[in-house]
C-alpha positions in Angstrom: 20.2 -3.1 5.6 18.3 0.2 4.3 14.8 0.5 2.6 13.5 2.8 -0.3 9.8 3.2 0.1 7.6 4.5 -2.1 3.7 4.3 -2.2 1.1 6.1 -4.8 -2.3 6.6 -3.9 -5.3 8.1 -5.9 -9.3 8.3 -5.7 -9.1 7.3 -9.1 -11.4 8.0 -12.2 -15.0 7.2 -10.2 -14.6 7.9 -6.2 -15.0 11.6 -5.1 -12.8 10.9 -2.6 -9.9 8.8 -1.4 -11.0 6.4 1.1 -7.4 5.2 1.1 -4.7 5.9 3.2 -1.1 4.9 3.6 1.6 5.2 6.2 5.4 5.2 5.1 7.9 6.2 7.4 5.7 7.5 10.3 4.2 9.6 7.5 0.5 9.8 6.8 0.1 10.1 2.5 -3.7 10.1 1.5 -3.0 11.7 -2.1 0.0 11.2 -4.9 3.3 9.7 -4.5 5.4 10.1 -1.5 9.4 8.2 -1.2 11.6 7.8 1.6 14.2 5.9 3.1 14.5 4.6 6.5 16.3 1.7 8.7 14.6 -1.2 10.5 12.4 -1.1 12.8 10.0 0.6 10.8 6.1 -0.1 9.9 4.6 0.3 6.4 1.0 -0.1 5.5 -1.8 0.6 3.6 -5.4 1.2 5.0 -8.9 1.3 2.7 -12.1 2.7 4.0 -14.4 0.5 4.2 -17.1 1.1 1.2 -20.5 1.0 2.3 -20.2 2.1 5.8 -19.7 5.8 6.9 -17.0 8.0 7.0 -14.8 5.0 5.9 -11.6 8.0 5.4 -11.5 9.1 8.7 -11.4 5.0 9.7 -8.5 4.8 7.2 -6.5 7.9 8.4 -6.9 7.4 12.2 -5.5 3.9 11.8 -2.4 5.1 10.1 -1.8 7.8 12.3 -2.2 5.6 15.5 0.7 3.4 13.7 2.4 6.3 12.8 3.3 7.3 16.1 3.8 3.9 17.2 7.8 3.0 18.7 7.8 -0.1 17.0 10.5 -3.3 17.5 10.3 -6.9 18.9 9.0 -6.3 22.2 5.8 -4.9 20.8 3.1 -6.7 20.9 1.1 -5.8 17.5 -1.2 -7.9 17.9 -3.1 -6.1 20.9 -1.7 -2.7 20.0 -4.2 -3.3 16.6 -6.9 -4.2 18.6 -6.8 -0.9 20.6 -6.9 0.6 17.5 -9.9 -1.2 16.4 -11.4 -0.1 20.1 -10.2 3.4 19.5 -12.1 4.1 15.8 -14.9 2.3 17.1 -14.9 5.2 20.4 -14.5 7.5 18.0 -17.2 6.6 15.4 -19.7 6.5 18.1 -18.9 10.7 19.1 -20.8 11.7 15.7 -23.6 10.4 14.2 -22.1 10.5 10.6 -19.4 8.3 11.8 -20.7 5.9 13.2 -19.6 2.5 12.8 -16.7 3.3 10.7 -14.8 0.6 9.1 -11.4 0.2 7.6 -8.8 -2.6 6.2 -5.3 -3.0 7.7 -2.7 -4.3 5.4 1.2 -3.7 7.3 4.4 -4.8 7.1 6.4 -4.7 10.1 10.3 -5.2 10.2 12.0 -5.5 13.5 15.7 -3.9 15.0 16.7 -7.7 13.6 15.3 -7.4 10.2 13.2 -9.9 10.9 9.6 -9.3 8.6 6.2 -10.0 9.5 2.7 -9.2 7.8 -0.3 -8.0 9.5 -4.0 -8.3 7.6 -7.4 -7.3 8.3 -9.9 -7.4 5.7 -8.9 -7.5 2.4 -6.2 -5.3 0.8 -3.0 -7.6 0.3 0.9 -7.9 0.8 2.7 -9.6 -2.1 6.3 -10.3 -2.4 8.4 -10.7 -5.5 11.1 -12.3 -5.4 13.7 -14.5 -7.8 11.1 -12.8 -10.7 8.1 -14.4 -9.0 5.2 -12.5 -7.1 3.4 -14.3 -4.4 0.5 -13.3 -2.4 0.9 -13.5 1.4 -2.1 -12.3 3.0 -5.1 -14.1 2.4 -8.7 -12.1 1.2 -11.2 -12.1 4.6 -13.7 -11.8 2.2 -17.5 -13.7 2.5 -16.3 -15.4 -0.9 -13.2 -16.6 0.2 -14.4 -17.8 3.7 -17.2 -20.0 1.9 -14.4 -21.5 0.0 -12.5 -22.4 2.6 -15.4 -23.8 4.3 -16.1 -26.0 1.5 -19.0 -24.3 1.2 -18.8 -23.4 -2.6 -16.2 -25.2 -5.3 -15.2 -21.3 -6.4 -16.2 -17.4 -5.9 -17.6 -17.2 -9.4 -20.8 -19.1 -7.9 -21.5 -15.9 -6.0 -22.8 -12.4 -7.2 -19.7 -10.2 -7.2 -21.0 -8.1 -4.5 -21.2 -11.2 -2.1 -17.7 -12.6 -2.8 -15.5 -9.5 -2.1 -18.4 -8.4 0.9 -15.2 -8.5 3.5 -16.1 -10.3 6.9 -13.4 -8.4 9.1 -12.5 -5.0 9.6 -11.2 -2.8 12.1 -13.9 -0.6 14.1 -17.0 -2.8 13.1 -19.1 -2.6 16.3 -20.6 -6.2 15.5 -17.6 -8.0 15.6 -13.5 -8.0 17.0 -10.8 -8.4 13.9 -9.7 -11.5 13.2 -5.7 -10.7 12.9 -3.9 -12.5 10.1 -0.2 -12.2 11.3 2.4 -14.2 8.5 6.3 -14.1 9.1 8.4 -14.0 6.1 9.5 -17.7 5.4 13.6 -16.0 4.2 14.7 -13.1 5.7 13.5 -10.1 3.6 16.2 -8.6 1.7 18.3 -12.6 1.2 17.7 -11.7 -2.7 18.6 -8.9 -4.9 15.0 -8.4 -6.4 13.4 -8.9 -3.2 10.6 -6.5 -2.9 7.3 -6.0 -0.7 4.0 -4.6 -2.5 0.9 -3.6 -0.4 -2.1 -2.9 -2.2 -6.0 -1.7 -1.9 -8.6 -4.1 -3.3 -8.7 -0.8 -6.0 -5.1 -2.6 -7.4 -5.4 -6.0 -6.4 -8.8 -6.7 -8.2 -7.5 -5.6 -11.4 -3.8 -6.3 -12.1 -2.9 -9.7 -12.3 -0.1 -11.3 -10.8 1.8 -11.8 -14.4 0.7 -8.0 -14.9 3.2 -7.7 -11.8 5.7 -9.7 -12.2 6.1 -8.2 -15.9 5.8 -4.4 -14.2 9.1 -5.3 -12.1 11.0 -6.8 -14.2 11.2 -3.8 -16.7 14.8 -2.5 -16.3 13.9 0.7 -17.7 11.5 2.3 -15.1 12.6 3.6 -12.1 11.1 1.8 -8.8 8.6 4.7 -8.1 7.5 4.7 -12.6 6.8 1.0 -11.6 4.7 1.8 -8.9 2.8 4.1 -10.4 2.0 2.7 -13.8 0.4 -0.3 -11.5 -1.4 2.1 -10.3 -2.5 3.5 -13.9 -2.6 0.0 -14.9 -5.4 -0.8 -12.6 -7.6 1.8 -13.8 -7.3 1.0 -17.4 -7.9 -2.5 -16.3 -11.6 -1.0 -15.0 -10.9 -0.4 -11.4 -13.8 2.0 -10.5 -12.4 2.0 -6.8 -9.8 4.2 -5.3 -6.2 3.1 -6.4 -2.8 2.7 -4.0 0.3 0.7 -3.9 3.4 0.7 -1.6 6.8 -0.8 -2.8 9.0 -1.6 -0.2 12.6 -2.5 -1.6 15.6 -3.3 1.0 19.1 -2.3 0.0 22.6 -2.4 1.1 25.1 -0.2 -0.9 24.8 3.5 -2.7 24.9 1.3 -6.1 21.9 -0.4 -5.3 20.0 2.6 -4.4 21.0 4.5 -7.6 19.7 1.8 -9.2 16.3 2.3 -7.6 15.9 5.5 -8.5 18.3 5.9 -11.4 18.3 10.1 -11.9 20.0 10.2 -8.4 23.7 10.9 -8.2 25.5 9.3 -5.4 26.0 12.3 -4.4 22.6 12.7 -3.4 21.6 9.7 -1.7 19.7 10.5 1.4 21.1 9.4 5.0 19.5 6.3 6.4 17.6 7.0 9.5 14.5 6.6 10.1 14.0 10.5 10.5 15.0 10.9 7.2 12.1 11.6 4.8 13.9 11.7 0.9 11.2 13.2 -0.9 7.2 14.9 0.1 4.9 14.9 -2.3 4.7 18.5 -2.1 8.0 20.2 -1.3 7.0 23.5 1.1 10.1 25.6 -0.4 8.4 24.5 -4.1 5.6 26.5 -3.0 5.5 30.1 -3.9 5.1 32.9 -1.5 1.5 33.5 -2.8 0.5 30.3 -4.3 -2.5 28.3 -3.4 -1.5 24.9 -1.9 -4.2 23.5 -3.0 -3.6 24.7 -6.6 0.0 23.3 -6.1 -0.9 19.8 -4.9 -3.5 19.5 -8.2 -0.8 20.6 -10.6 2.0 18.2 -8.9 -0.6 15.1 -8.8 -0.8 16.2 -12.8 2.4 15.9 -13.6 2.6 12.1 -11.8 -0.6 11.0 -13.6 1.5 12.6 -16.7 4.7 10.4 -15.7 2.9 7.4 -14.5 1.2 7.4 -18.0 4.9 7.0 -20.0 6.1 4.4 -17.7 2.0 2.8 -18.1 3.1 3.1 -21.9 6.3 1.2 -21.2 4.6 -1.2 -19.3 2.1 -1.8 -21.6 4.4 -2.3 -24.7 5.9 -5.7 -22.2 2.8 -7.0 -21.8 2.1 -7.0 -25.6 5.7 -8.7 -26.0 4.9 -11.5 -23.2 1.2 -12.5 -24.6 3.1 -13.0 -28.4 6.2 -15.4 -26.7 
């Protein structure tokens, strides 16, 4: 079994920065689209700075990059490995006084040397999976709202002001409190269907695409994987999303038909080799970049022409939508 990744991530049309941060293939992506392919074991996550408390980027960031260097497979125990995570941002919030108490979600996927998939949640970004043309949410929001529910405290959210019900009650790095770990193992072996597919999304996407708004997004037949990623994305904001914006799709697949599927322009011929050093696609080639061209410049004009994409596959998506609400 092989996986195409790909995640897009954005401060979107408010932020000034990207609090967001997401780790695909041991690689650390905090602005545009990024792809790859890899083998199991492999991690995959997405982490969101907590809003509110300082430096919430540099919370997101380390967290990834701890996991990215992280030998993962079924003798690891992820569970502790998180908390010294959580241990470590908190050390390292505490060396400077604009970082201090730096808090970030934790939203991963983890697949084993057997295949076998597990989730991993702190906070409240989310892991859905669609499969058999249905979306389902895995994780469940640690959110002050939700827990009062669940408590039986309140009959629904909408009795609270919308800045108490998403207030999140766990984090990694608080220095009040440890992380309360949400770990859920995939109830079917991920990959048993043809459409099976893994989403992880910031609050940014999650708050503002509904889960018909997904299901409808991937089960257009005329986007590529990565268009349907990113018009989510795009979605989100149109929706009103005034936070930052990122989505990974993780899709397993077997033969080189299945992949060109997934990204359609691809030849066969092109299909990148399977192993988890592989990385198919940066969002910034380095031998794209001219000998005296700006990086900076280049990485503004590049995240240009995705917004430009993501906004014909939005279009696409759009035009469904309209054709579901009249059925």
């Amino acid at each position: 079994m092989n996986y195409y990744i790909y995640g897009f991530t954005s401060k979107g049309n408010y932020r000034k920065h990207n609090e967001d941060c997401m780790l695909i293939n041991r690689e650390t992506v905090r602005e545009g689209g990024f792809e790859s392919v890899c083998s199991a074991p492999f991690l995959s996550a997405v982490c969101d700075g907590v809003g509110g408390e300082q430096a919430g980027e540099v919370a997101s960031e380390l967290c990834v990059r701890c996991l990215s260097i992280t030998d993962y497979d079924s003798s690891v125990d992820l569970d502790r490995h998180i908390m010294n995570i959580h241990t470590r941002i908190i050390k390292n919030g505490i060396s400077a006084p604009d970082s201090v108490n730096m808090q970030t979600t934790l939203c991963c996927l983890a697949v084993d040397e057997n295949g076998r998939a597990e989730c991993y949640n702190v906070g409240d970004s989310r892991m859905y999976r669609y499969v058999g043309g249905c979306v389902r949410q895995i994780t469940v929001d640690q959110t002050y709202g939700r827990f009062l529910y669940d408590m039986g405290e309140i009959d629904g959210i909408s009795q609270l002001e919308p800045s108490m019900r998403n207030a999140i009650v766990s984090s990694l790095g608080s220095v009040l409190q440890k992380p309360c770990i949400d770990r859920f193992e995939f109830v079917t072996p991920f990959g048993s269907e043809s459409d099976d597919t893994v989403l992880i999304c910031s609050d940014g996407v999650s708050d503002y695409v509904s889960d018909d708004e997904f299901e409808i997004a991937m089960k257009i037949d005329t986007m590529t994987f990565k268009e349907k990623i990113q018009a989510l994305c795009r979605l989100a904001l149109r929706n009103g999303s005034t936070d930052n914006v990122s989505i990974i799709g993780i899709k397993p697949y077997n033969t080189p038909e299945e992949y060109q599927k997934l990204v359609e322009a691809e030849s066969a011929a092109d299909i990148p080799d399977s192993t988890p050093d592989n990385i198919a696609e940066v969002t910034v080639p380095k031998q794209d970049l001219a000998e005296n061209e700006n990086p900076d410049e280049h990485i503004e004009i590049h995240t240009q022409r995705l917004a430009e994409q993501a906004d014909s596959s939005l279009q696409k998506l759009f035009d469904d939508l309209e054709k579901f609400k009249n059925t």
